[in-house]
C-alpha positions in Angstrom: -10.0 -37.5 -146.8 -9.9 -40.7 -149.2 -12.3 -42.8 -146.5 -14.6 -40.3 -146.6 -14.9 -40.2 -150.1 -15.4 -43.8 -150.7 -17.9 -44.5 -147.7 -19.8 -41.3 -149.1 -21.6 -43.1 -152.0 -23.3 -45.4 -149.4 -24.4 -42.9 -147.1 -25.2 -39.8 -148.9 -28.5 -41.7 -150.3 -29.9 -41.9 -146.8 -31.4 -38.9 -145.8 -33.3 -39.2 -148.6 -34.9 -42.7 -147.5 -38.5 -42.0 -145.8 -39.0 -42.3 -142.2 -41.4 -44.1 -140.4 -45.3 -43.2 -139.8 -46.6 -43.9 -137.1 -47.0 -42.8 -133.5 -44.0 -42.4 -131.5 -44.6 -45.2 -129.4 -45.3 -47.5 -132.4 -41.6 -46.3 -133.5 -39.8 -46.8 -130.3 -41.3 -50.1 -130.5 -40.3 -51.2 -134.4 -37.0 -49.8 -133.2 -36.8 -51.3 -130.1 -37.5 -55.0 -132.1 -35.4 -54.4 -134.9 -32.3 -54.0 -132.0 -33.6 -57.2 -130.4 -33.4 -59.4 -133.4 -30.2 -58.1 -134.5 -28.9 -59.0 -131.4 -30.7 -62.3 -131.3 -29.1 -62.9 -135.3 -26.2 -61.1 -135.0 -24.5 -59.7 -138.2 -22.2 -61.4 -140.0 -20.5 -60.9 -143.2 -20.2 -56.9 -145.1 -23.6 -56.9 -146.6 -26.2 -57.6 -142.9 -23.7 -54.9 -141.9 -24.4 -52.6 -144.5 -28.5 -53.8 -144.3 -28.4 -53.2 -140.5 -26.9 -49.9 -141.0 -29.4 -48.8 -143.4 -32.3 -49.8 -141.2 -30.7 -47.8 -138.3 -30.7 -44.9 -140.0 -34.1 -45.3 -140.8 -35.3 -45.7 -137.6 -32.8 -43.4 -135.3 -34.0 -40.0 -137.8 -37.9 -41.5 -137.4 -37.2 -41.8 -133.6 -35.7 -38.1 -134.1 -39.0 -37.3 -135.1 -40.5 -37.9 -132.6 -38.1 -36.5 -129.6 -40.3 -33.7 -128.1 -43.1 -36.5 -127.7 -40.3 -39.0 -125.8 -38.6 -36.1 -123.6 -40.4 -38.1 -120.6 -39.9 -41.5 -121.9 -37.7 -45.0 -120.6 -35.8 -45.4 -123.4 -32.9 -47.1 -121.7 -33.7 -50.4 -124.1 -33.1 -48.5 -127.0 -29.9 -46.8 -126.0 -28.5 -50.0 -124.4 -28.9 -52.4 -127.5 -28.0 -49.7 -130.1 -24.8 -49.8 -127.9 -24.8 -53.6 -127.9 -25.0 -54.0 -132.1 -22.3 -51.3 -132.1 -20.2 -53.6 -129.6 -21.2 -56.6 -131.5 -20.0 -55.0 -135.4 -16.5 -53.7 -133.3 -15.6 -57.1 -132.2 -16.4 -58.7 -135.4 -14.2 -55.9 -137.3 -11.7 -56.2 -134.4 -11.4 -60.4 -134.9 -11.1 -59.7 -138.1 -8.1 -57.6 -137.7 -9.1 -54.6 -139.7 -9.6 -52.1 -136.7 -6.6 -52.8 -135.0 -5.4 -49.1 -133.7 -8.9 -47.1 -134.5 -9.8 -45.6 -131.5 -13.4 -46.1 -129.9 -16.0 -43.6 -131.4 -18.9 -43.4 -129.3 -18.9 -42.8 -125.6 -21.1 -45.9 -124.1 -24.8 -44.8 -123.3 -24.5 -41.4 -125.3 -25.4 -42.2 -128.9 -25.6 -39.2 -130.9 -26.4 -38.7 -134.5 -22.9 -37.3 -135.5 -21.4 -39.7 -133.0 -22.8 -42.8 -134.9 -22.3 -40.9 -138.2 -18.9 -41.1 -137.4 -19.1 -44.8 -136.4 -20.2 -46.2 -139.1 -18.0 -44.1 -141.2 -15.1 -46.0 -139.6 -16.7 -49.1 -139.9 -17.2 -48.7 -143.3 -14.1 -47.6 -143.9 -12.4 -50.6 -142.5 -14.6 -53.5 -143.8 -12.3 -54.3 -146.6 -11.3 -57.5 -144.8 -14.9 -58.7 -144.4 
């Protein structure tokens, strides 16, 4: 698969970024802000894309890190703008005209990591007219 290959070279290096210390509330939170002001910003342009991206990696596997501690936890916030930036990078790609005819990768309110790997694998591989 050619899109695969040439989105590869941006995310293979992930993983390999560290995750966030901290207690898992103090991580739900830096997530939970880092949502809010991309929302309040918004994202234009290929590169706050590709920086926002980045940064939600980082957080969703430190977040991961934490699960068994959250099992109880409201984390409606975090689900709902994670949803929201995904919404907000769609329309922008879609206004742009370079996801006309990709179909919709992430059932709303069921983020998954293999669900948003495949997300931003489309979005990546469709931000040539960015």
């Amino acid at each position: 698969m050619q899109s695969a290959a040439e989105a590869e070279p941006f995310f293979k290096p992930l993983d390999s970024v560290q995750t966030y210390k901290g207690s898992a509330d103090a991580v739900v939170e830096k997530y939970r802000m880092f949502l809010s002001k991309t929302l309040k910003s918004g994202i234009s342009g290929k590169s706050e894309m590709l920086a926002f991206i980045k940064e939600e990696d980082r957080l969703f596997r430190s977040f991961l890190s934490h699960l068994p501690e959250l099992a109880d936890a409201d984390l409606s916030v975090i689900t709902r703008d994670t949803e929201k930036c995904c919404l907000l990078i769609f329309s922008q790609q879609r206004m742009a005209g370079s996801l006309i005819g990709m179909p919709w990768y992430i059932q709303p309110g069921e983020p998954t990591g293999e669900s948003y790997s495949t997300l931003w694998l489309a979005v990546m591989t469709s931000t040539k007219a960015m």
